[in-house]
C-alpha positions as CSV (number, residue, x, y, z in Angstrom):
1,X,-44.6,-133.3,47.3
2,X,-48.5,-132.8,48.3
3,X,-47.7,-130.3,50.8
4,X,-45.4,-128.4,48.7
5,X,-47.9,-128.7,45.9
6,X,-50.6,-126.9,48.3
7,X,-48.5,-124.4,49.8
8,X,-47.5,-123.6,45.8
9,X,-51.0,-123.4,45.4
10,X,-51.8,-121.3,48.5
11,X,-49.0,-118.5,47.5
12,X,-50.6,-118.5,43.9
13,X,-53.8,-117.6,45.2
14,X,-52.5,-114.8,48.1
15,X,-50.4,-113.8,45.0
16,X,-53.3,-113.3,42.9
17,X,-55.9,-111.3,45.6
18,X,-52.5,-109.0,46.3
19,X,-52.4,-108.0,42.7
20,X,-56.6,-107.7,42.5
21,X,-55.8,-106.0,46.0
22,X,-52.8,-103.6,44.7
23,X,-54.4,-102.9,41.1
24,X,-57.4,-101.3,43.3
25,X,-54.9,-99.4,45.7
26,X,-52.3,-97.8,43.0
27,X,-55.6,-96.9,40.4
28,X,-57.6,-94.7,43.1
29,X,-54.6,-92.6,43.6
30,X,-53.7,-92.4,40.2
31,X,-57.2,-91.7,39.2
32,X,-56.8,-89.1,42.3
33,X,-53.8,-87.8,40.2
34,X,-54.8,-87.9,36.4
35,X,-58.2,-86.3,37.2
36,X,-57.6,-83.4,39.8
37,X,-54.6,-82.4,37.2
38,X,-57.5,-82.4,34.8
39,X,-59.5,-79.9,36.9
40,X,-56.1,-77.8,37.4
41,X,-55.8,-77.4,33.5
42,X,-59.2,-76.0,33.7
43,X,-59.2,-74.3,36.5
44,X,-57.1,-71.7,34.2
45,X,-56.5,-68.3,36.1
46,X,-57.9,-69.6,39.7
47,X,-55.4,-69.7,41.8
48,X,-56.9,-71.2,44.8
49,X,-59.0,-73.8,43.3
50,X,-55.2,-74.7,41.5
51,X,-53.6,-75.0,44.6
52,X,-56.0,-76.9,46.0
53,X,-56.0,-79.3,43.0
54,X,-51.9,-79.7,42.9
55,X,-52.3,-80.2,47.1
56,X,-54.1,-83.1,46.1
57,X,-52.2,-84.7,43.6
58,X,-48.9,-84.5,45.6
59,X,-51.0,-86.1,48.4
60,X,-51.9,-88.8,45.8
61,X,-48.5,-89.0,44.5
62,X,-47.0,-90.2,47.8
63,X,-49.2,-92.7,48.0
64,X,-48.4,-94.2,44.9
65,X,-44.7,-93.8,45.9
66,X,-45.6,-95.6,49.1
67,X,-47.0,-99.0,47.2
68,X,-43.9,-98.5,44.9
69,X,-41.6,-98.6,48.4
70,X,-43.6,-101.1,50.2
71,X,-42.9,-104.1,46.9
72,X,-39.2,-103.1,47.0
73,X,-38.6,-103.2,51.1
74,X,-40.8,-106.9,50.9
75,X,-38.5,-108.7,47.3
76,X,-35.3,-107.1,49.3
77,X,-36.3,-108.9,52.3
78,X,-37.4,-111.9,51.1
79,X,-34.0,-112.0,49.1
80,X,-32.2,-111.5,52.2
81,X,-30.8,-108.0,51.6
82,X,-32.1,-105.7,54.6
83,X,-29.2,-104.6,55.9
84,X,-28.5,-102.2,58.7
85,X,-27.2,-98.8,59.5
86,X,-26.9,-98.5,62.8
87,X,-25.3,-95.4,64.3
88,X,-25.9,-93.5,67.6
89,X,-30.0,-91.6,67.5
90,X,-32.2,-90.7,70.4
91,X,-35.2,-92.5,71.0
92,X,-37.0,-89.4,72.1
93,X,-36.5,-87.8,68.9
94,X,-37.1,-90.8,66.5
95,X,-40.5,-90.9,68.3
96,X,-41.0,-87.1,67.9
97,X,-40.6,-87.5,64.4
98,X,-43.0,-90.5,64.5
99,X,-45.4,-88.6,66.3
100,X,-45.3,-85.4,63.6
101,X,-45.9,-88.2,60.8
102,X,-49.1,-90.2,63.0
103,X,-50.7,-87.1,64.9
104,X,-52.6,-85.5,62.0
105,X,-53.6,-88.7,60.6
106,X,-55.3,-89.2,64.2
107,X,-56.5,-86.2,64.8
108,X,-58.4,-86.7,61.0
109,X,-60.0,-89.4,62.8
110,X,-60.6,-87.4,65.9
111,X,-59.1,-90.2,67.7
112,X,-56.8,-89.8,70.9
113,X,-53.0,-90.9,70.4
114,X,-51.1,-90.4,73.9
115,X,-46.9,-91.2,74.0
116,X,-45.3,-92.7,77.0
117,X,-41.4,-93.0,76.8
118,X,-41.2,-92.5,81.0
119,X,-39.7,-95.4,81.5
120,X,-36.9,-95.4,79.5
121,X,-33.9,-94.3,81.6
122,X,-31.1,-95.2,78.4
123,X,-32.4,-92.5,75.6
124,X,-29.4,-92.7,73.4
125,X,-28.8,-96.3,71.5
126,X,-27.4,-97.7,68.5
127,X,-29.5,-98.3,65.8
128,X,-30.9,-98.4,62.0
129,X,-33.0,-94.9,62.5
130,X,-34.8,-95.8,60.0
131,X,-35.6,-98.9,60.0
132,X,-37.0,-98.5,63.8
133,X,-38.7,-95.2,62.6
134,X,-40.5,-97.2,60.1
135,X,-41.6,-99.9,62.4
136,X,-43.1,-97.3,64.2
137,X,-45.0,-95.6,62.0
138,X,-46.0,-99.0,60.2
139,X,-47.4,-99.8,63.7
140,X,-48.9,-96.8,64.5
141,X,-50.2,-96.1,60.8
142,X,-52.3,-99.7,61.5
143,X,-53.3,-98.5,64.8
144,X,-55.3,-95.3,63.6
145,X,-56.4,-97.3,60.0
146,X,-58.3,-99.7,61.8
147,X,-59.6,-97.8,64.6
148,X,-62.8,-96.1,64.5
149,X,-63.3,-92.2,64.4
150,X,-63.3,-91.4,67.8
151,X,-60.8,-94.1,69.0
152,X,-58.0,-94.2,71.0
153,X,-53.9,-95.3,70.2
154,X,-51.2,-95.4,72.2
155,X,-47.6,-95.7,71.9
156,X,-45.2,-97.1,75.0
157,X,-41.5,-97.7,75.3
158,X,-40.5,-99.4,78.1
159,X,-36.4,-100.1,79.1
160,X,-35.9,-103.3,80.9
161,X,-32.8,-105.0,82.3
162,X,-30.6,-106.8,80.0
163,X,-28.3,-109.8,80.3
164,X,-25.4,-108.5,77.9
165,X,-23.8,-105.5,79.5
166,X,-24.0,-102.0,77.9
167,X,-27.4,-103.5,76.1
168,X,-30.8,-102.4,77.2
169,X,-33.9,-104.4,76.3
170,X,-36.6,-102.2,75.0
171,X,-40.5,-102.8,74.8
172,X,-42.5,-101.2,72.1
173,X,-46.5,-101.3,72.8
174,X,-48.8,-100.1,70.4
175,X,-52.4,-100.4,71.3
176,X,-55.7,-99.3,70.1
177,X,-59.5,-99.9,70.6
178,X,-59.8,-100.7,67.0
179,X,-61.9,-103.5,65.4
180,X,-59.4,-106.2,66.3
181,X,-59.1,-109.2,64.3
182,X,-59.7,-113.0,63.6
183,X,-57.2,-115.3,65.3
184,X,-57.2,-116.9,61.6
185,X,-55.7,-113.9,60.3
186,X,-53.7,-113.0,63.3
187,X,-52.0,-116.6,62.9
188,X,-51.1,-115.9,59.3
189,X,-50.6,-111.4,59.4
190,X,-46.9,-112.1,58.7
191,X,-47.1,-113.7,55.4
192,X,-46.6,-111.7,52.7
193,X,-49.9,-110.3,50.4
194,X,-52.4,-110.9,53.0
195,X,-54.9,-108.5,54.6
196,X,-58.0,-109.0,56.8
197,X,-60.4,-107.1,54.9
198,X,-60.7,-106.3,50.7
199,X,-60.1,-102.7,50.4
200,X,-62.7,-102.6,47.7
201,X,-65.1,-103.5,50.4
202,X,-63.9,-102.2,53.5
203,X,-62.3,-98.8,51.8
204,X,-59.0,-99.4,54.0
205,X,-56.4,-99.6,51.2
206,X,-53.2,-101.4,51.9
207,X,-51.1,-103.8,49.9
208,X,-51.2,-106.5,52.8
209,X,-46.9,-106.3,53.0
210,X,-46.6,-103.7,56.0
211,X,-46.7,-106.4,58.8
212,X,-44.3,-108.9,56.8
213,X,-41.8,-105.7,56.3
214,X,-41.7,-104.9,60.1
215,X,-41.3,-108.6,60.9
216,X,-38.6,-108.6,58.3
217,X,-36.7,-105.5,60.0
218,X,-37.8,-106.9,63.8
219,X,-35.9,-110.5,62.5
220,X,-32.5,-108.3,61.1
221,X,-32.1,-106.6,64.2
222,X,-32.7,-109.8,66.4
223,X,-35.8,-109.0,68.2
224,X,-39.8,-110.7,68.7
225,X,-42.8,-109.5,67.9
226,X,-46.2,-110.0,69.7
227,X,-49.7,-109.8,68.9
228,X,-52.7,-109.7,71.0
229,X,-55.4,-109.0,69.5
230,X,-59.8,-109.8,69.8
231,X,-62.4,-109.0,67.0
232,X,-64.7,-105.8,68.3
233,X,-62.3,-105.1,71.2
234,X,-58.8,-103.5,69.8
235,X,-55.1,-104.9,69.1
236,X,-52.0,-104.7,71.3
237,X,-48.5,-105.0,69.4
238,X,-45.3,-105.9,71.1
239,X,-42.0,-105.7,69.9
240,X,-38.8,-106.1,71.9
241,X,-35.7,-105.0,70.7
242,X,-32.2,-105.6,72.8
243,X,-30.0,-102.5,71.9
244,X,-26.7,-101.2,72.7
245,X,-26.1,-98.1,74.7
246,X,-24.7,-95.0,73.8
247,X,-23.6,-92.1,75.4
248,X,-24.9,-88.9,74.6
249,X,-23.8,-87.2,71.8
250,X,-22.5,-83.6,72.0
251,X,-24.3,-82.7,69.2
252,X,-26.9,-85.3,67.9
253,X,-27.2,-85.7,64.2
254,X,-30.8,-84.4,64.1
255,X,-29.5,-81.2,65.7
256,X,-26.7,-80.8,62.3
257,X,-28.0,-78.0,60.4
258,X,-26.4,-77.0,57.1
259,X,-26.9,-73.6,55.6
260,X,-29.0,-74.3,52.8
261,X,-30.6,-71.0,51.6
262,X,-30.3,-69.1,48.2
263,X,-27.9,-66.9,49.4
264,X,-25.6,-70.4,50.8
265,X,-25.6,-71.5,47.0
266,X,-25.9,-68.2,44.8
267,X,-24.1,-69.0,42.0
268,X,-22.9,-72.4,42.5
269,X,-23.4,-74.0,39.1
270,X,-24.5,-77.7,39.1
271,X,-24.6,-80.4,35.8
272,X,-27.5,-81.7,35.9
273,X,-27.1,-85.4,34.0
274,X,-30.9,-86.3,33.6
275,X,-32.0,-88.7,29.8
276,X,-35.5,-87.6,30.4
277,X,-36.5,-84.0,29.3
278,X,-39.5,-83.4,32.4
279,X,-36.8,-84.8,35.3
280,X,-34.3,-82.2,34.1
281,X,-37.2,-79.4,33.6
282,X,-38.0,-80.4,37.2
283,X,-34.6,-80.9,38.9
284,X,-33.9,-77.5,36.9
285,X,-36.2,-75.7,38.5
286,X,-35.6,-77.2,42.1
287,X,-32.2,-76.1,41.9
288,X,-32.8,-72.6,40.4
289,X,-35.2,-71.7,43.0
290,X,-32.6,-72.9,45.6
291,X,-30.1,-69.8,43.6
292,X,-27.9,-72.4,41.6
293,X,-26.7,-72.2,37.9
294,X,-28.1,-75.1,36.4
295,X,-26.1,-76.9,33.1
296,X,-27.8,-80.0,31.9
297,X,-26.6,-82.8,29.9
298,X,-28.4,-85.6,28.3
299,X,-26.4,-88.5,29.2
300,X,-23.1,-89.6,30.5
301,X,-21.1,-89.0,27.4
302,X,-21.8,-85.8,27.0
303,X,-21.2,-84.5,30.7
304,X,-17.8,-85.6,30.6
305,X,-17.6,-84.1,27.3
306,X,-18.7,-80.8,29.2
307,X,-16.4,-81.8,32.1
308,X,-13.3,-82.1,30.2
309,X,-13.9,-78.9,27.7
310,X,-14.5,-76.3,30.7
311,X,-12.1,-74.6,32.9
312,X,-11.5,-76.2,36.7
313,X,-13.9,-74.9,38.9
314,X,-16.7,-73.8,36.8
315,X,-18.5,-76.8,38.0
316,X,-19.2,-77.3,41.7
317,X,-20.9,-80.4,42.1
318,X,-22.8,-83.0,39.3
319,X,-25.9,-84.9,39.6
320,X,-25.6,-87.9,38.0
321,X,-28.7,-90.4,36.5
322,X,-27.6,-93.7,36.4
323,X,-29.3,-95.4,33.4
324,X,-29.0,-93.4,30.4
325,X,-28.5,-94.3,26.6
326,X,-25.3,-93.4,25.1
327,X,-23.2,-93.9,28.5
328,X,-24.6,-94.6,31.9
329,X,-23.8,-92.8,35.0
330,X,-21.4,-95.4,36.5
331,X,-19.4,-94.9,33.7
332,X,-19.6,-91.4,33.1
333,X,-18.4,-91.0,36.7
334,X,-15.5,-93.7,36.7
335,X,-14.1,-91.8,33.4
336,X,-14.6,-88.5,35.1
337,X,-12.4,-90.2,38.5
338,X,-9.7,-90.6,35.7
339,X,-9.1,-88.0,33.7
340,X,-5.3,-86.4,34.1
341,X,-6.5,-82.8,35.5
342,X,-7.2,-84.3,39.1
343,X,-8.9,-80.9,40.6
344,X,-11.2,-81.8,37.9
345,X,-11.3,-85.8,38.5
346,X,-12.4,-84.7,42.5
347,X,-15.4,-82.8,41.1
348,X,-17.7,-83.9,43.6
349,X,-20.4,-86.3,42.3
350,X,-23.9,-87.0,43.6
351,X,-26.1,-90.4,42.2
352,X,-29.8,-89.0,41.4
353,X,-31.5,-92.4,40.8
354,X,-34.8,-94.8,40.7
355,X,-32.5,-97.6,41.7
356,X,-33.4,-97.2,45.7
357,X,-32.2,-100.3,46.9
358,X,-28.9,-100.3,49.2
359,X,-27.2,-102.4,47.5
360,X,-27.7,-99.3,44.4
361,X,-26.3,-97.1,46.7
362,X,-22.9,-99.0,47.2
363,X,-22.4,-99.3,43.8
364,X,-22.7,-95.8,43.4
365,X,-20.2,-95.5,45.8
366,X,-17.7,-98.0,44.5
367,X,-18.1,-96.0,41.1
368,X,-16.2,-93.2,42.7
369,X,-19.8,-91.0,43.5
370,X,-20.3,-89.0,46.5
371,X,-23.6,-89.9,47.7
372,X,-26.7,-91.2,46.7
373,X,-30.2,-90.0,46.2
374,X,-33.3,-91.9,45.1
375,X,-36.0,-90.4,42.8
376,X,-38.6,-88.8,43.0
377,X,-35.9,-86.3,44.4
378,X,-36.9,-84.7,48.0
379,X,-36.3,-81.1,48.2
380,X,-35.1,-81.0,51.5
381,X,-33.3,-84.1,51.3
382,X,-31.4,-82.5,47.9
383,X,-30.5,-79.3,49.6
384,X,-29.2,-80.7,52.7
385,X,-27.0,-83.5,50.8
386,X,-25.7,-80.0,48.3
387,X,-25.3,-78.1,51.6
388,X,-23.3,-81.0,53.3
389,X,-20.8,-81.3,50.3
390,X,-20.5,-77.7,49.3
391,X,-20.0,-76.8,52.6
């Protein structure tokens, strides 16, 4: 009972700094936000001081979104609910797009980052892209934070042997010449809310739950995770992953394109379900500029009224909220799934929703929805789901 009383009192206190911590980290980019849109308003006719301004609040804006994605990856892990997707990728383009994510953020720092994948002879395997993507650029992200201007990172994949046939054990080093750390805090990095330095001190900003989300993803997918690290001197991250083999793909799914120009969806007409007036103002526009014909409703109820009262084929696809007053979108969909006219009831339907966890996604599915996309809504991520499904 004493040491569960003392570790309840230890996560009370870690729980406590991480919301000092995290209050810090999500009001400096928020201030970043509410005051350059400020100096935007009074900017009035300039353009380029404007532009400037709205570069920065975007930039401030996926920050936020960042913190907001980092809680949910760490309460669905410690609930037990990472799941993976695994599928057929190439390593050497999941590190290409690491590397288009991690280069500018070193060369900001005017550090060196060199790539070695030489020694990995299997390049296609199965695996959660994304997931391994993400350790990746968790790793690497760490790497450049904590190494000074001037520095040096370095990412290396090495295939070994493997016991279990058609499986290739694979190596992931991340090194840097950073300021190391404690062996106190390298003994504790995986527990949720901690962090080696106060961001109000140090300025590195951080909500101390990358580390326990990579461990979390390394666990799901059955590998280890090393750490060697001294103070001064630099870190060197392991992480070993034993992965099935694939063969080459014909066509690799990063190489899929989908026409997705004005011309591809000039006059395609889209309902737009959105409750809140500036999401549908925004999606609206999104969609126009992409050369759709936009038709909005305000909640479920009144896009199946919509559905039901015009002709078959006047709509080409809906985007559906999901938590609205009046009816939400799970219904709206299911009742749209039923209705006698079944050209109508096949209408293809795609979830547009803050709920971003996977298990969200599968209930969208089971609602009778095509797909399913988490707000704030990525252009290019819209387009190419609109593309795939119109095309």
């Amino acid at each position: 009972m004493e040491k569960a009383l003392c570790a309840a009192k230890q996560a009370s206190v870690a729980k406590k700094v991480f919301l000092q911590n995290m209050s810090h980290d999500i009001r400096t980019p928020m201030n970043a936000v509410l005051g350059f849109t400020n100096l935007a308003i009074q900017a009035g006719g300039d353009t380029e001081k404007t532009q400037d301004y709205l570069s920065k609040i975007k930039i401030s804006g996926n920050h936020l979104l960042g913190i907001v994605n980092e809680v949910l990856e760490i309460s669905r892990i410690e609930s037990g609910q990472t799941k993976l997707d695994e599928s057929v990728w190439s390593i050497a383009d999941i590190v290409r797009e690491t590397d288009i994510i991690i280069r500018d953020q070193a060369l900001a720092k005017k550090q060196e980052f060199s790539i070695d994948i030489w020694q990995v002879q299997d390049m296609y395997i199965y695996c959660d892209k994304l997931r391994v993507k993400e350790i990746l650029v968790n790793l690497l992200g760490n790497a450049v934070k904590y190494t000074q201007t001037g520095g040096s990172i370095s990412l290396r994949i090495i295939q070994k042997p493997c016991e279990k046939e058609n499986f290739g054990n694979y190596e992931i080093h991340v090194k840097d010449n950073g300021c190391g750390m404690s062996e106190e805090f390298r003994q504790k990095i995986f527990e949720p809310f901690e962090r080696q330095a106060n961001s109000t001190i140090s300025g590195i900003q951080g909500t101390g739950l990358g580390m326990t989300i990579i461990k979390g993803f390394v666990d799901a997918m059955g590998g280890t995770i090393d750490i060697k690290s001294e103070e001064n001197k630099g870190t060197e991250i392991i992480v070993r992953l034993c992965q099935r083999i694939a063969e080459a793909p014909e066509k690799s799914e990063e190489q899929k394109t989908i026409s997705c120009s004005p011309e591809f969806f000039a006059g395609k007409r889209v309902l737009l379900v959105e409750d809140n007036s500036m999401n549908r103002e925004i999606a609206t526009a999104i969609l126009e500029e992409a050369g759709f014909k936009v038709d909005t409703a305000e909640n479920g109820a009144i896009a199946v009224e919509k559905v039901t009262y015009y002709p078959e084929g006047f709509y080409d696809v809906i985007l559906m909220d999901i938590q609205m007053p009046v009816m939400d979108g799970y219904t709206a969909t299911r009742k749209i799934r039923s209705l006698e006219n079944k050209a109508i009831a096949k209408i293809p339907i795609i979830a547009v929703s803050a709920n971003a966890f996977d298990e969200d996604r599968q209930t969208s599915l089971e609602a009778g929805m095509n797909g399913h996309l988490a707000k704030p809504i990525v252009v290019d991520e819209l387009l190419e789901v609109l593309g795939g499904i119109l095309e």
